[in-house]
N, C-alpha and C positions, 0 to 999 in steps of 0.2 A: 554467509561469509562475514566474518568482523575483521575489525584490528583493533590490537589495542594499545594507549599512547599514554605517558605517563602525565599529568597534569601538573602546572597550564600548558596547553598550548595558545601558544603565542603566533602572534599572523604577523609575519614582516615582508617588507619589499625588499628584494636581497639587492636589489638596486637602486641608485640614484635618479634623478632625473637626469645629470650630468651625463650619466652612464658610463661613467670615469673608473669602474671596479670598484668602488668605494659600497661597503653598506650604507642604504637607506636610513634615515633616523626614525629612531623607535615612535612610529606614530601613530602606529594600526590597529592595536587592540587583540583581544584576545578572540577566541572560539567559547563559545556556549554550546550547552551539554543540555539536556531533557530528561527526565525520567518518568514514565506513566505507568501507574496501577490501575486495575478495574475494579467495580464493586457492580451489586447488584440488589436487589428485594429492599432497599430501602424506604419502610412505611411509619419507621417509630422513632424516636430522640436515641439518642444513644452514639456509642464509638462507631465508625463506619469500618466493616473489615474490609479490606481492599485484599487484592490476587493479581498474580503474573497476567503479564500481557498474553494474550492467546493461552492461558490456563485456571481456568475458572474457579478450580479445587485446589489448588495452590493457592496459603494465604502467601502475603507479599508487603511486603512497605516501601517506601520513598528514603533512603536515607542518604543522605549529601553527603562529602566529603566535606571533612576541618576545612574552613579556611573562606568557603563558595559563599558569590554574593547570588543572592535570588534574585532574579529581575521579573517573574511573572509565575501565576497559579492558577488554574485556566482548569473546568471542569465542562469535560465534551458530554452533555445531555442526551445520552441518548434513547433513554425509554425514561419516557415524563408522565408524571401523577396527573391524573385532568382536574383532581379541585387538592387544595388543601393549605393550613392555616398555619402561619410557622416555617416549619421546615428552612431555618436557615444553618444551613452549615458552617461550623469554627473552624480555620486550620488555625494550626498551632505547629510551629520549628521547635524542637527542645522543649516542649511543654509551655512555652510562652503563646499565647493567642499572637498574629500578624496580621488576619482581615476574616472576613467571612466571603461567604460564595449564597448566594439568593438564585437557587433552580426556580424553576418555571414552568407551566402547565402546556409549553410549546417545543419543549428539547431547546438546543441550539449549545453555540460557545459561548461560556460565561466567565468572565476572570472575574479575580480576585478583586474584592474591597480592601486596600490594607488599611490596616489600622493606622490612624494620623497621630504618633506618638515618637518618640525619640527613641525608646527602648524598642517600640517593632525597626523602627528604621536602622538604627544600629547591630539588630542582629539580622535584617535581611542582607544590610553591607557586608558583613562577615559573621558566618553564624557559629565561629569561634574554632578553640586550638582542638575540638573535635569532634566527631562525625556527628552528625544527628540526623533525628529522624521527624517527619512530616506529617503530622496526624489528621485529620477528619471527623469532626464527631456534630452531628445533628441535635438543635439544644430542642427547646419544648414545643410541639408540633400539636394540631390534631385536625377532626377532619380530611385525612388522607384517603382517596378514595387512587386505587392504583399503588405501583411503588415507583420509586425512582433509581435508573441505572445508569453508567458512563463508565468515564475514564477520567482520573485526577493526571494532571499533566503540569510538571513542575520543573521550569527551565531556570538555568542556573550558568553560571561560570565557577568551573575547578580551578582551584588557587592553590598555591601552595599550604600550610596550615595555620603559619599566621596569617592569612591574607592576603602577600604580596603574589606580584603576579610577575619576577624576575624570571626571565625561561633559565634553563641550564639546560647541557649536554646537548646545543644544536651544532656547537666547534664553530662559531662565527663571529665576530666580533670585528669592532672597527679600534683599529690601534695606529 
């Protein structure tokens, strides 16, 4: 079962502490959203193809909605290479590099390095007026004995497309 909600959703106390009828002041913040692909057989440099969750022959990509700040990029390890040299993964929002991901010869959760730059940090605050996509690619590696497989797992909050995170259509207001 799903449902579906138009973005942002916004989290409010639809009351006071007074508990006077009055709305709450806007203090709470929004809801964040996830999105994970799987990959597999990785043993060489190259783009990483990633697939639907529970569909392994369906390729698949990560793609945001205008507007989302990314607050984490998190790579679930779970069948790991036992040796090898290299192997660090770039991601990259809209073709721009934002950190790399460094697997590991023991699986586990690994987040993201981001890049300590102005231009990553500015487009993980808002990765602009539209959609993009999240890519993966493994730069020069060697000695790979095994391959490496998981799940890229990239959590975010949906904004409107510039940015702002003003709700509409919940009919509540304090007047």
């Amino acid at each position: 079962m799903s449902s579906t909600f138009t973005s942002p959703i916004r989290i409010f106390v639809r009351n006071n502490p007074s508990n006077d009828g009055t709305i709450a002041p806007d203090n709470t913040g929004v809801s964040s959203a996830t999105q994970q692909v799987t990959f597999s057989g990785v043993a060489a440099a190259g783009a990483i193809t990633t697939y639907q969750v529970g569909s392994p022959s369906t390729a698949d990509s990560i793609v945001l909605p205008a507007g989302s700040l990314i607050s984490n990029i998190r790579l679930f390890e779970t069948t790991a290479p036992s040796a090898f040299t290299g192997l660090v993964i770039t991601v990259a929002v809209a073709g721009t590099t934002v950190g790399t991901i460094t697997p590991t010869t023991t699986g586990g959760v690994i987040s993201v390095s981001f890049t300590a730059t102005a231009t990553a940090a500015a487009l993980l605050a808002n990765v602009g007026t539209s959609d993009v996509t999240v890519t993966f690619t493994v730069g020069a590696t060697s000695g790979v004995t095994g391959t490496l497989a998981g799940t890229f797992d990239v959590s975010y909050v949906p904004r409107n497309n510039d940015g702002s995170i003003a709700p509409y259509g919940s009919g509540y207001t304090n007047s």
